[in-house]
C-alpha positions as a Python dict, from the first residue, in 0.01 Angstrom:
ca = {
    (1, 'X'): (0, 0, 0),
    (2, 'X'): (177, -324, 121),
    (3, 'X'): (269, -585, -161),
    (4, 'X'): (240, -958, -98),
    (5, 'X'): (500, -1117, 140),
    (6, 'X'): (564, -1400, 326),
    (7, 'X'): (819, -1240, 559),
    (8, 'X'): (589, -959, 733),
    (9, 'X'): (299, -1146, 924),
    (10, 'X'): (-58, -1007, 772),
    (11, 'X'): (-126, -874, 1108),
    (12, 'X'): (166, -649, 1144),
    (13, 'X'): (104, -532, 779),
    (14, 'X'): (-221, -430, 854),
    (15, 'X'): (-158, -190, 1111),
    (16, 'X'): (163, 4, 1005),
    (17, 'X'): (73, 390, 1002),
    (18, 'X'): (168, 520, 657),
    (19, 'X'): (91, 893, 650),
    (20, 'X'): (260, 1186, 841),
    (21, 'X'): (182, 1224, 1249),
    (22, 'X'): (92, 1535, 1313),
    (23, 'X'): (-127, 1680, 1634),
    (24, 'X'): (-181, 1356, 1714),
    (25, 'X'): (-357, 1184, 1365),
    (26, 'X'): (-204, 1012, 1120),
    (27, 'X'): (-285, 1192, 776),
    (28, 'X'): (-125, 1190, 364),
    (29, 'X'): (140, 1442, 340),
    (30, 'X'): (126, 1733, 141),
    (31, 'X'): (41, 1747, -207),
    (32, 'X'): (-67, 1406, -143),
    (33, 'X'): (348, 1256, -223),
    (34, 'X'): (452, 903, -151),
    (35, 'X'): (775, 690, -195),
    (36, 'X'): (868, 315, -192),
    (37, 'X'): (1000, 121, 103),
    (38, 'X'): (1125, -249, -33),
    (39, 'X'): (1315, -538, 157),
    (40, 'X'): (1659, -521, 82),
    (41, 'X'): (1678, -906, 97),
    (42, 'X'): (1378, -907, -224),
    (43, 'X'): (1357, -595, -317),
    (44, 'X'): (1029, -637, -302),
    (45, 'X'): (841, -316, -251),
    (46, 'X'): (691, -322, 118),
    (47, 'X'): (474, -27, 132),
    (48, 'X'): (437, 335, -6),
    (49, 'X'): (488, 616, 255),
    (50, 'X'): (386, 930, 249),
    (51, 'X'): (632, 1171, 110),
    (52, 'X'): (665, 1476, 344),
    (53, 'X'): (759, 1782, 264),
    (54, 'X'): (817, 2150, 410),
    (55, 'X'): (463, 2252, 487),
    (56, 'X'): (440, 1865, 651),
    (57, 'X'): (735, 1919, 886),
    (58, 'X'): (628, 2331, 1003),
    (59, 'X'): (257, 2161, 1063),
    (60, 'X'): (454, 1916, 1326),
    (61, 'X'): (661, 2171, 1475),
    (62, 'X'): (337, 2383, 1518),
    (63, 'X'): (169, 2084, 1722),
    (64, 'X'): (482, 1990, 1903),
    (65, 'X'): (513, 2388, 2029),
    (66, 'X'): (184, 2415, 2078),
    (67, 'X'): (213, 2042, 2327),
    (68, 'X'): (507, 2200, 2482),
    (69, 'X'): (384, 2371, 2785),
    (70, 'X'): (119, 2109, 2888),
    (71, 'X'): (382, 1816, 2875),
    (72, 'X'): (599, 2045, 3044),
    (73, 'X'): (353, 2106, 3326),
    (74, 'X'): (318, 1742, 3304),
    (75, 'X'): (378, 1599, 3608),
    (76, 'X'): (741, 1369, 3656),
    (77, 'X'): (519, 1063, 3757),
    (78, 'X'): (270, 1135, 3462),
    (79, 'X'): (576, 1108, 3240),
    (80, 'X'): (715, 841, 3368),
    (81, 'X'): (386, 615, 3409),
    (82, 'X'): (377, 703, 2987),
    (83, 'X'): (679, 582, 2947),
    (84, 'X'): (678, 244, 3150),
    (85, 'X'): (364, 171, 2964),
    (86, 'X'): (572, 203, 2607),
    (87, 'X'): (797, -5, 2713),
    (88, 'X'): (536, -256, 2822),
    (89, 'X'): (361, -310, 2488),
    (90, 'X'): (696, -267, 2301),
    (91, 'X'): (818, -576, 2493),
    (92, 'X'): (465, -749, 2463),
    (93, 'X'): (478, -686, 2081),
    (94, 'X'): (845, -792, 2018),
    (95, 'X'): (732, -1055, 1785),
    (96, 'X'): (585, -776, 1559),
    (97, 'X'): (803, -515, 1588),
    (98, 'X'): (1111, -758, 1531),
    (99, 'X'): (923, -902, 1189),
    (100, 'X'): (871, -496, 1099),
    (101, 'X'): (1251, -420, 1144),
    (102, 'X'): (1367, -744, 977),
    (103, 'X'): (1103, -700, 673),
    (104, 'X'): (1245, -313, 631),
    (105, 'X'): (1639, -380, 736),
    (106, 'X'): (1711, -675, 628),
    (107, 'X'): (1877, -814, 959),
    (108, 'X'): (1801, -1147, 1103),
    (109, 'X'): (1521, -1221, 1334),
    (110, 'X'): (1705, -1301, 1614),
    (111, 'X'): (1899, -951, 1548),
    (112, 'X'): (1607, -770, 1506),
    (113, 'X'): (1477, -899, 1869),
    (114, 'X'): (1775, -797, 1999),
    (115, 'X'): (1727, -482, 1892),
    (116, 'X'): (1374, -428, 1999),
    (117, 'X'): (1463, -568, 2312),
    (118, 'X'): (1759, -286, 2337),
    (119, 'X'): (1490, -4, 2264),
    (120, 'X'): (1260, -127, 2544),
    (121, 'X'): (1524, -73, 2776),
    (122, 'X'): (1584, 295, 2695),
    (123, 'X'): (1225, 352, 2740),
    (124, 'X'): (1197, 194, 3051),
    (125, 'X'): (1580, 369, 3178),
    (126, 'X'): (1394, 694, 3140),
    (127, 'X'): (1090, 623, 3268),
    (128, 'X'): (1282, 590, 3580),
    (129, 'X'): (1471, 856, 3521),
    (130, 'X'): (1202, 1100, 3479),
    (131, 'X'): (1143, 1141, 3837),
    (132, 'X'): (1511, 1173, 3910),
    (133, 'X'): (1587, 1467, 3760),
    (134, 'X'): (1838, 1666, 4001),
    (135, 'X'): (1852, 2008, 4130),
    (136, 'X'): (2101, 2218, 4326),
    (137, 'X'): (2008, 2440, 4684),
    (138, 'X'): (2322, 2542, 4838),
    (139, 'X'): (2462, 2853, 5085),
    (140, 'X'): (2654, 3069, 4818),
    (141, 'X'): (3043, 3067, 4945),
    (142, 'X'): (2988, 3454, 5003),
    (143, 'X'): (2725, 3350, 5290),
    (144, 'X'): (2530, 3632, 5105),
    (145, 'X'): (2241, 3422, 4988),
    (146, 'X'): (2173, 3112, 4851),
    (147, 'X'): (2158, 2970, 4528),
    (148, 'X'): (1893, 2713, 4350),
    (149, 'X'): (1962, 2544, 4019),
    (150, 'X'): (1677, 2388, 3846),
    (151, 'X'): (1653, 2184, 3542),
    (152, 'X'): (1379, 2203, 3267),
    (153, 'X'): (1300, 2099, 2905),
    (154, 'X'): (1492, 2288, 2651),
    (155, 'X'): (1167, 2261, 2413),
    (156, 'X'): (1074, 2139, 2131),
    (157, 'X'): (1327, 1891, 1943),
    (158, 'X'): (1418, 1746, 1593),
    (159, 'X'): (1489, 1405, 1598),
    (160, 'X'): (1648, 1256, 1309),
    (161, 'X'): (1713, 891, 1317),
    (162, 'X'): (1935, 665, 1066),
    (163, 'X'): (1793, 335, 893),
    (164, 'X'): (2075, 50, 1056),
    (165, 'X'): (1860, 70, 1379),
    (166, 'X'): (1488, 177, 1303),
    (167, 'X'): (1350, 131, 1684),
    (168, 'X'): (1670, 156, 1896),
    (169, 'X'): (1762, 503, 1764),
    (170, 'X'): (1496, 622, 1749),
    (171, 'X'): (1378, 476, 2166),
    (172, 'X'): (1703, 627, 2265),
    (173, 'X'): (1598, 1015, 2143),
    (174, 'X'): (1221, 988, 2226),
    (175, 'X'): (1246, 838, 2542),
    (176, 'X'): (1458, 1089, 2738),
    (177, 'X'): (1299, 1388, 2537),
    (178, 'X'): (954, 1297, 2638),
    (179, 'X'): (1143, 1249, 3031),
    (180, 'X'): (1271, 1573, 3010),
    (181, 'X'): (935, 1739, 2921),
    (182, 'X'): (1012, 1844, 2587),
    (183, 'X'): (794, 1776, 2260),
    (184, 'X'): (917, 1614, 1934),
    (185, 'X'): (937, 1602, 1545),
    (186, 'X'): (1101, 1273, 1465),
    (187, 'X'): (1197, 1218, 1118),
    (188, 'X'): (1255, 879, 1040),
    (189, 'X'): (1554, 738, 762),
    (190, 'X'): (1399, 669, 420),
    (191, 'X'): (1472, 352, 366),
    (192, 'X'): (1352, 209, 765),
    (193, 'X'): (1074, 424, 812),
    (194, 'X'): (844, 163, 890),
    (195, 'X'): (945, 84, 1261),
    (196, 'X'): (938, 433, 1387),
    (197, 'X'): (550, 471, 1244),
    (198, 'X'): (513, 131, 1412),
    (199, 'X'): (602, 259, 1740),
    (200, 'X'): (482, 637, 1730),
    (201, 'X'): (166, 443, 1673),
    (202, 'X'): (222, 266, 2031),
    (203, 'X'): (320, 619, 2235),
    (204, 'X'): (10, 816, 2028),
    (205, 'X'): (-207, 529, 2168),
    (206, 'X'): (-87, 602, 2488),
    (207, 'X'): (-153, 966, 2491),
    (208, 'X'): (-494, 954, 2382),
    (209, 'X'): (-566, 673, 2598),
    (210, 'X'): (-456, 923, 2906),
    (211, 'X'): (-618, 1278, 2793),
    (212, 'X'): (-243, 1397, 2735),
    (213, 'X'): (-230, 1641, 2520),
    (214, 'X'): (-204, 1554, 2144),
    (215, 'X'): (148, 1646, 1950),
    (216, 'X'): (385, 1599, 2177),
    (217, 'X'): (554, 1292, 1901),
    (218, 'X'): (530, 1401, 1582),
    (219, 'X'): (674, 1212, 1277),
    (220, 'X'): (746, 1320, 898),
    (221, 'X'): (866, 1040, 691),
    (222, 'X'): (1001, 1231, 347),
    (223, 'X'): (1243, 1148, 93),
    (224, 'X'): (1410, 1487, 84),
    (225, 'X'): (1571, 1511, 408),
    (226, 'X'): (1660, 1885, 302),
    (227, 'X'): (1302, 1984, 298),
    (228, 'X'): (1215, 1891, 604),
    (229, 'X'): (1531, 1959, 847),
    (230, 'X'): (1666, 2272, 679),
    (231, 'X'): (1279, 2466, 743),
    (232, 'X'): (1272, 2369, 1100),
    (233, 'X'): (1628, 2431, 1182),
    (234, 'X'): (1553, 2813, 1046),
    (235, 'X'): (1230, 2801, 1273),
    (236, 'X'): (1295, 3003, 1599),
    (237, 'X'): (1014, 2770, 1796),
    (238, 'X'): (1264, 2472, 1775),
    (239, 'X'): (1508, 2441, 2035),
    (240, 'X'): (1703, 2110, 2041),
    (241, 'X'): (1852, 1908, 1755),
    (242, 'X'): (1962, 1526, 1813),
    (243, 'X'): (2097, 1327, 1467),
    (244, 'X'): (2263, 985, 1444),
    (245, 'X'): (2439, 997, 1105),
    (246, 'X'): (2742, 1067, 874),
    (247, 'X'): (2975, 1301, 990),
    (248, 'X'): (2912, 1465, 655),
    (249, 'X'): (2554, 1496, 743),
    (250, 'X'): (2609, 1604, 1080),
    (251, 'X'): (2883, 1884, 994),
    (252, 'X'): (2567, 2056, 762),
    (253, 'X'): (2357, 2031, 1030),
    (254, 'X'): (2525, 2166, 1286),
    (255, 'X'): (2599, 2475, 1027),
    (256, 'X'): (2226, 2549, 1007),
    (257, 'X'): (2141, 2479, 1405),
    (258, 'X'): (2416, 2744, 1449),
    (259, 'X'): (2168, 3023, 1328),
    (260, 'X'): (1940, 3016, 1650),
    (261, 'X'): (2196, 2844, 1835),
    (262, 'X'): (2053, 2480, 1905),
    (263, 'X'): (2122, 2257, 2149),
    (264, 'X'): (2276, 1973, 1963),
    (265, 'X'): (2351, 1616, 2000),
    (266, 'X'): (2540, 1448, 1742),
    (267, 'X'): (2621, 1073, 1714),
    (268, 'X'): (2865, 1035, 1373),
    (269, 'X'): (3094, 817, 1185),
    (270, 'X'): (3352, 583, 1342),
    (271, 'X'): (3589, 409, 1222),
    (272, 'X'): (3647, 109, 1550),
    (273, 'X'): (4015, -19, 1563),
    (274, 'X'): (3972, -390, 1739),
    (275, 'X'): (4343, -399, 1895),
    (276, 'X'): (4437, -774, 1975),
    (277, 'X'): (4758, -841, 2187),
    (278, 'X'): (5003, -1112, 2190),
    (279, 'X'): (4851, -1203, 2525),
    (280, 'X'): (4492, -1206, 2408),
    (281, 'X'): (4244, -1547, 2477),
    (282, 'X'): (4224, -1600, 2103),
    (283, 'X'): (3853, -1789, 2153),
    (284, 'X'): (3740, -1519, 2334),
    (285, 'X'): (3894, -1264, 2061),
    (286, 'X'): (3788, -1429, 1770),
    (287, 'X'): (3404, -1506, 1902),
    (288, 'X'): (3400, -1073, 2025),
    (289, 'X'): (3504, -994, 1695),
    (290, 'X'): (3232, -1172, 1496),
    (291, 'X'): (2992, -969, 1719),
    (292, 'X'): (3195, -637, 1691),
    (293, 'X'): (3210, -699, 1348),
    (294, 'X'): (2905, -898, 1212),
    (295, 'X'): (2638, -720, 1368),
    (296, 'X'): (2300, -635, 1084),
    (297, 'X'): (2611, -770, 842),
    (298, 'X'): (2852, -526, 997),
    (299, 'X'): (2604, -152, 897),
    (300, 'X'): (2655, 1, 1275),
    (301, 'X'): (2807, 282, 1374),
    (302, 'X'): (3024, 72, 1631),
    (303, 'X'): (3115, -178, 1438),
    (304, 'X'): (3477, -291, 1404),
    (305, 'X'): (3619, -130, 1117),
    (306, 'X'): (3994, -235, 1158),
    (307, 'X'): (4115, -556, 1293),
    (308, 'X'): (4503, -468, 1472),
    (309, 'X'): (4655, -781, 1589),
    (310, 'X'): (4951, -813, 1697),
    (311, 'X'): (5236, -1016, 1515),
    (312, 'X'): (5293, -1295, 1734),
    (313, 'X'): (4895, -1415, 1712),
    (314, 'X'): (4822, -1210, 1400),
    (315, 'X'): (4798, -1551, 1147),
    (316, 'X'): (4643, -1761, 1382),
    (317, 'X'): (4387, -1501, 1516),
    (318, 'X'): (4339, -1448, 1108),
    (319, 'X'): (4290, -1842, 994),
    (320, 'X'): (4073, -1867, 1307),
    (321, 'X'): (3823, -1538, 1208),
    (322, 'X'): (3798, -1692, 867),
    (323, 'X'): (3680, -2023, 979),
    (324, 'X'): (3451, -1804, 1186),
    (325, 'X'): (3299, -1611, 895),
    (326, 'X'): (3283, -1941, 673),
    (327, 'X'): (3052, -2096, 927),
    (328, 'X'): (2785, -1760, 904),
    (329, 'X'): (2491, -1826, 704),
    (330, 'X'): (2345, -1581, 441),
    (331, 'X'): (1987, -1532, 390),
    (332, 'X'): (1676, -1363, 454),
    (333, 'X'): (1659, -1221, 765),
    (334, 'X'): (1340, -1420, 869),
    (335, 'X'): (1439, -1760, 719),
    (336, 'X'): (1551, -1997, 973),
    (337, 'X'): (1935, -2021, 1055),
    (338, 'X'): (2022, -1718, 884),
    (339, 'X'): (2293, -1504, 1094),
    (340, 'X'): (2418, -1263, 821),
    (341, 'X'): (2116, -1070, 622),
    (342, 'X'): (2147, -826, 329),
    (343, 'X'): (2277, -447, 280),
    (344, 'X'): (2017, -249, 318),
    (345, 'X'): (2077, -100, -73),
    (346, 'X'): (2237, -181, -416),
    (347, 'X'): (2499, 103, -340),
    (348, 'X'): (2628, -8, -18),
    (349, 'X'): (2717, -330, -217),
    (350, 'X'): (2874, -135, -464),
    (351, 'X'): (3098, 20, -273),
    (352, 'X'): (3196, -260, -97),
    (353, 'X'): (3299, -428, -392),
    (354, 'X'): (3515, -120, -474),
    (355, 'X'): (3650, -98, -136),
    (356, 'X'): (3798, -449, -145),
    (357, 'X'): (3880, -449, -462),
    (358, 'X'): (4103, -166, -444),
    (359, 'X'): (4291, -298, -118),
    (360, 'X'): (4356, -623, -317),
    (361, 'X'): (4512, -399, -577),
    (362, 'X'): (4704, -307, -307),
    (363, 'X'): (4861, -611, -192),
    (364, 'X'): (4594, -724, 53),
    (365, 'X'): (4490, -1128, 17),
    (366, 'X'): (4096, -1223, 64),
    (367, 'X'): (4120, -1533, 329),
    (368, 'X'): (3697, -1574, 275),
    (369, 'X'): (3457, -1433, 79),
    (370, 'X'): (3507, -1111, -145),
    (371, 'X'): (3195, -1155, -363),
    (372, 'X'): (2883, -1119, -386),
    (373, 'X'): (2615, -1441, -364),
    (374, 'X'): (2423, -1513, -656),
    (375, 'X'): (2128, -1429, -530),
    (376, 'X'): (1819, -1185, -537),
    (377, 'X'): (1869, -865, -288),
    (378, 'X'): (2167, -692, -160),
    (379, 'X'): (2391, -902, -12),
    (380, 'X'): (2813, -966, 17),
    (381, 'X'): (2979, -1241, 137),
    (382, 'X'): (3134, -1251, 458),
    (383, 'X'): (3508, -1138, 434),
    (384, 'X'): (3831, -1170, 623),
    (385, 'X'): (4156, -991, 397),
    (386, 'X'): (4475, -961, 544),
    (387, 'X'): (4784, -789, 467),
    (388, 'X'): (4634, -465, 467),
    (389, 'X'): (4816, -131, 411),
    (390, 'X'): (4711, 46, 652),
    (391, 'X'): (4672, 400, 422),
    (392, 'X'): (4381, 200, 211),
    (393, 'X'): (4028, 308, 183),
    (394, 'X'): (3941, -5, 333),
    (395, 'X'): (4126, 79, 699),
    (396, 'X'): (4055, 478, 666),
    (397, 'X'): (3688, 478, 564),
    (398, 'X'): (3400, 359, 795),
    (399, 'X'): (3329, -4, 567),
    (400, 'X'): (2949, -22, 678),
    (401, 'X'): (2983, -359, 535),
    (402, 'X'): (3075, -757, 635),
    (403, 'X'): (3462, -723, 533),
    (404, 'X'): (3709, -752, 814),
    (405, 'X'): (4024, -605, 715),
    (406, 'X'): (4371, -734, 931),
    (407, 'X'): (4649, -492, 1000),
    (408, 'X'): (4965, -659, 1195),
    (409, 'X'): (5195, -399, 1480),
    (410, 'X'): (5449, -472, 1658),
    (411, 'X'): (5467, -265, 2004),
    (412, 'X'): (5202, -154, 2196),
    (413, 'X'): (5266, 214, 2107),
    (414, 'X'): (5241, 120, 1733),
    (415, 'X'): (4906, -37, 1794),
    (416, 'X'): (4788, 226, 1969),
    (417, 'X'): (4949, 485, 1720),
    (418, 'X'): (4746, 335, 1454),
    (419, 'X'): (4419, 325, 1597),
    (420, 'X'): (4417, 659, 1673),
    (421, 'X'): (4521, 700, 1327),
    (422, 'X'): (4174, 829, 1208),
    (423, 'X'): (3962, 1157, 1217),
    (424, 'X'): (3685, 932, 1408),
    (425, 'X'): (3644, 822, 1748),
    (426, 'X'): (3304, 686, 1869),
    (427, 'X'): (3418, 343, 1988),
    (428, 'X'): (3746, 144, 2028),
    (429, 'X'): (3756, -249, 2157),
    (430, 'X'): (4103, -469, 2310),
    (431, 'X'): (4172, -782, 2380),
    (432, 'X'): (4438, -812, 2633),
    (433, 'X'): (4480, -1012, 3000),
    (434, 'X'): (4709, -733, 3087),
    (435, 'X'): (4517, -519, 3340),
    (436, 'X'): (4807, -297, 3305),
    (437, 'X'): (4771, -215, 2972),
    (438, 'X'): (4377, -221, 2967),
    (439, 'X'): (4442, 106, 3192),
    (440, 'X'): (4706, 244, 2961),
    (441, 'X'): (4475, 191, 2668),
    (442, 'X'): (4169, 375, 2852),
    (443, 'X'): (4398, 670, 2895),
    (444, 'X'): (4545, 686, 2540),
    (445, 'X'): (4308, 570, 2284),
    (446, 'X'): (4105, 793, 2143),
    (447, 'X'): (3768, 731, 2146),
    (448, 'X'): (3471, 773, 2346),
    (449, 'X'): (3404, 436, 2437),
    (450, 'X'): (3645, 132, 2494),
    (451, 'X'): (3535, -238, 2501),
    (452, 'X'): (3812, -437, 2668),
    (453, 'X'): (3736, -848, 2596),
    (454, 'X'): (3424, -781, 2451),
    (455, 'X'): (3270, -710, 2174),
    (456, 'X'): (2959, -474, 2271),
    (457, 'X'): (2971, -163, 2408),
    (458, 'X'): (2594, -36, 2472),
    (459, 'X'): (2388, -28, 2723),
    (460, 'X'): (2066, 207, 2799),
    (461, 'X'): (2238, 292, 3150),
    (462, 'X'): (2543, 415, 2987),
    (463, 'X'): (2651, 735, 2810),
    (464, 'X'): (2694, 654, 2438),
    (465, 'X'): (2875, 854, 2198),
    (466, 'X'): (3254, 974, 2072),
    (467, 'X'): (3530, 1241, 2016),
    (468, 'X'): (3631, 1404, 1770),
    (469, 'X'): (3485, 1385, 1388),
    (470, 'X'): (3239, 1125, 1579),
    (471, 'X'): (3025, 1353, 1760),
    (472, 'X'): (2877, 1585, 2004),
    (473, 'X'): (2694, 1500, 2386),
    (474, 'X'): (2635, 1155, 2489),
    (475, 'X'): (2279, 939, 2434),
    (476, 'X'): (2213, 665, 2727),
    (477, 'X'): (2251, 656, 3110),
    (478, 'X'): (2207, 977, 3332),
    (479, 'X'): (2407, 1177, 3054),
    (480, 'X'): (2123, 1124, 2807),
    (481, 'X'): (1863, 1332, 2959),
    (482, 'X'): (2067, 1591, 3034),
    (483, 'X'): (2072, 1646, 2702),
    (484, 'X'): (1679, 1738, 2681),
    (485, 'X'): (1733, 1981, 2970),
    (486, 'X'): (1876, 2306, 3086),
    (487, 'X'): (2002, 2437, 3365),
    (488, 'X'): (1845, 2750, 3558),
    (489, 'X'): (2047, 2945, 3820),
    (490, 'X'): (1854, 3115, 4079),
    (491, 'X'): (2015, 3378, 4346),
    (492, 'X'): (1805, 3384, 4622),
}
């Protein structure tokens, strides 16, 4: 039941699903279980959520196996038409859906329309992708007979979503599932598990309103993530696993999908060097890195996590990303002017704290911030420290925080030495007018993305994701749905 608060418009409050999706109705879990979702920025609790459980998430997979082959048969078009309309009320209802995210995330409003706008456009990539699904029909070299390759929907998939982006993770696993054919369990983070109900609620509306059949998006909120993945991973009828998460997280999983031999998609930790050269447009630099870094108060998985700047700009690059992060303002997401919201738990604070205190223990010096505001909720100042060793917990670790930590190199091989200095490699970003060197970096760094003078990577039409410790397949652009399918080889 929703509590009293200004921040989420009566109207949206009103129509958040609470239960478990299953077969296409919303219902309480089992046993009749419920936990607390609260605004980080209050800690006001929000709503209570039903509290799924084992019996919850086999009842899903049951429905979504049972949807398979009808959605399958589906036709591309069909698909497709389901999809454009999604993204049609999700746009239409940005207002609400942005409120939602902010009320449950803490991020600012203008963030949190961002992001909604971001999700629409994965839903409406692959409903044009959908109908451009490719096959192969070729003479074999032989001259023997020919050969057809065909792609179709691996089957039912687990979809298991993190809390730092409650729509756009979630958009960017539905969307090219549902393209591909294949049904879904989602299960939604515990703390942001308001958005996704907000939105399943949009697609299930959808269905019914087309006579599609019913459990083809299923969703089990729980808090016990345990008892919900590790039963359907054992389940033979499940054939796809996609998770956004820790690397911890994702190393477990990938143990258990290993027993039926999943497909797998995994998007993990990072740990973003931001390399800045002597040759760098230090406006330009300095404005990227406040996005790179400041982004739902720096909780993404691409955020930049080391600052590298190079010696000849490294304290005027420093003074000026300090005056930056002076000039943010910190608040409730939906109060007017805010730019820098709240963690989304007491925790994450905590460990910031720790985090900075030990580098300063170290030798590093805070140029802004370093504390926490006195006020209610979870929330740190924003924070520029320099004279980082580079072998502190606050350069190895992924922060997940609003603490930019500033490592000087000399050469360009040290700079790119120590930014590949980490188990992690989702995303990397440079600033640099050397085209030169914008080439060597592409070849060298390792990491799955690179951002050269800017400071965001993603984009629906483009294939997101890392090496190493940071991940399996790719999510976005023609790579993304290729992840729902399989190939099938036919001699002829």
């Amino acid at each position: 039941m929703s509590t009293s608060t200004p921040h989420l418009p009566p109207t949206v409050a009103a129509h958040v699903p609470t239960g478990v999706l299953v077969g296409g109705a919303w219902r309480p879990a089992h046993g009749g279980r419920t936990f607390e979702v609260a605004d980080p920025a209050t800690t006001e609790v929000l709503f209570d959520v039903a509290d799924g459980d084992e019996q919850d998430a086999l009842d899903a997979l049951t429905a979504a196996d049972d949807a398979f082959p009808a959605w399958r048969a589906t036709s591309p078009r069909q698909r497709s038409d389901v999809l454009r309309a999604v993204f049609d009320t999700i746009t239409h209802r940005t207002e609400d859906i942005a409120a939602l995210v902010t009320a449950e995330g803490g991020k600012p409003l203008a963030e949190s329309r961002a992001e909604v706008a971001y999700a629409a456009e994965y839903v409406r990539w692959y409903s044009e992708q959908a109908v451009r699904v490719d096959g192969l029909a070729r003479r074999a070299p032989a001259g023997t007979h020919h050969q057809l390759v065909l792609r179709r929907p691996v089957g039912p998939a687990l979809l298991i979503a993190p809390w730092n982006f409650p729509i756009a993770m979630i958009a960017r696993k539905v969307a090219p599932a549902l393209a591909a054919g294949c049904t879904a369990v989602v299960k939604p983070a515990q703390l942001t598990p308001l958005t996704t109900a907000f939105v399943a609620e949009i697609v299930r509306e959808e269905l019914a309103g087309r006579d599609l059949p019913t459990g083809i998006l299923n969703v089990v909120p729980t808090s016990s993530a345990r008892s919900v993945s590790g039963p359907l991973l054992a389940d033979p009828r499940l054939r796809k696993l996609s998770f956004t998460g820790s690397t911890e997280v994702g190393s477990t999983l990938l143990k258990a999908a290993a027993d039926h031999v999943l497909r797998t998609s995994m998007e993990l930790g990072g740990n973003a060097p931001f390399l800045v050269f002597d040759d760098a447009d230090l406006d330009a630099a300095v404005q990227g890195a406040v996005q790179a870094k400041m982004r739902n108060a720096g909780q993404t998985c691409v955020a930049a996590n080391r600052f590298l700047v190079q010696e000849g700009v490294a304290e005027e690059f420093t003074a000026r990303l300090a005056r930056a992060f002076d000039e943010l303002v910190v608040g409730h997401g939906a109060e007017p002017g805010t730019t820098v919201g709240p963690l989304i738990e007491r925790a994450a604070v905590e460990r910031v704290e720790q985090v900075v205190a030990e580098a300063v223990d170290d030798g590093a010096r805070v140029r802004t911030g370093g504390s926490r505001p006195q006020r209610p909720g979870y929330f740190y100042a924003p924070t520029v420290v320099d004279r980082v060793a580079p072998e502190t917990r606050l350069v190895r670790e992924e922060i997940f925080g609003p603490v930019a930590p500033v490592v000087t190199f000399g050469s360009e091989e040290e700079g790119v030495t120590l930014a590949n200095a980490t188990p992690f490699g989702l995303v990397a970003y440079a600033y640099t007018r050397d085209v030169g060197r914008v080439m060597r970096l592409a070849e060298s760094v390792e990491a799955g993305m690179l951002g050269v003078n800017r400071g965001m990577v993603s984009d629906a039409s483009a294939p997101f994701g890392g090496v190493k410790s940071s991940g399996l397949g790719r999510e976005g652009g023609e790579a993304g749905i290729e992840e729902y399918l399989e190939p099938v080889y036919v001699a002829l």
